[in-house]
Every structure is written in C-alpha cells, then in structure tokens.
N, C-alpha and C positions, 0 to 999 in steps of 0.2 A: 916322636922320632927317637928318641934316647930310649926309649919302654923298646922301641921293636929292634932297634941292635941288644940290647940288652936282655931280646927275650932268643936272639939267633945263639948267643953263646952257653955251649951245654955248660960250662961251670956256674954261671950266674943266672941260668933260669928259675933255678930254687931257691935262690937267696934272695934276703930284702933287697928291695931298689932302694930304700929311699938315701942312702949317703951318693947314691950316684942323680938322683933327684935335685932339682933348685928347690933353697926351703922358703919360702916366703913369708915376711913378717906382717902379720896385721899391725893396721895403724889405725890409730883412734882418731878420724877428722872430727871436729869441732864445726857445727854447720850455725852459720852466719844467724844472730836474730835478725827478722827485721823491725824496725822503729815501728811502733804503733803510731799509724798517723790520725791527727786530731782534723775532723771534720768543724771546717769555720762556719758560723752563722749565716744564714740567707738572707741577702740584703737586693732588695727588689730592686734597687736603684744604684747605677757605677759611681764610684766617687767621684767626688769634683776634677775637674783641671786641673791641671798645673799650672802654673803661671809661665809666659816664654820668660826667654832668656834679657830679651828687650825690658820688660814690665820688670823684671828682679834688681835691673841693674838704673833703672830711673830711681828709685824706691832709696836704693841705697845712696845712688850721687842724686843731691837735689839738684836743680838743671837753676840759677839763680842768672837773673834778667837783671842786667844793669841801663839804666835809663840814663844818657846822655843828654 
C-alpha cells in the first residue's frame, strides 16, 4: 500500500523508498534442544504391589493383646 501512493506521486517515483519503508530487524532465535531420552530396560514382568495403606500402618503400630 505505501509502494502504490508512493509510486502515484511524480516527485517520489524516482527516488529510493526505502526511508519511507519499515526496516525490520532480523532476530536470532535460539531453538529449544530437546533432552535425549534414555530408553529403560524390558522387563517382562510389572513390579510387585504396593502394600495398602492398612498393612503399612499394622507394621508400624504393633497391635499388643493384653490378657486379663
């Protein structure tokens, strides 16, 4: 748009555009690595259980029976 008013005016049709031009600055982005990721071992079988919540907390309080 700015080239074709600037190409209608006889004074400015032979002269450089470019100070009536936008100058635009290159930028140098910086592109992200990514992480190499480490492929884990094949293990043919899922790990064990967890234990519940119940079984972790007997373990810890021993449950002690007092005989009257």
């Amino acid at each position: 748009m700015i080239k074709r008013e600037l190409a209608k005016d006889p004074e400015l049709k032979n002269e450089s555009w470019d100070r009536f031009l936008p100058k635009f600055r290159q930028k140098s982005v910086k592109r992200k690595k990514k992480p190499k990721i480490q492929k884990k071992t094949y293990t043919p079988f899922p790990p064990p259980q967890m234990e519940r919540k119940v079984c972790r907390k007997r373990k810890v309080i021993p449950v002690v029976h007092h005989n009257i």
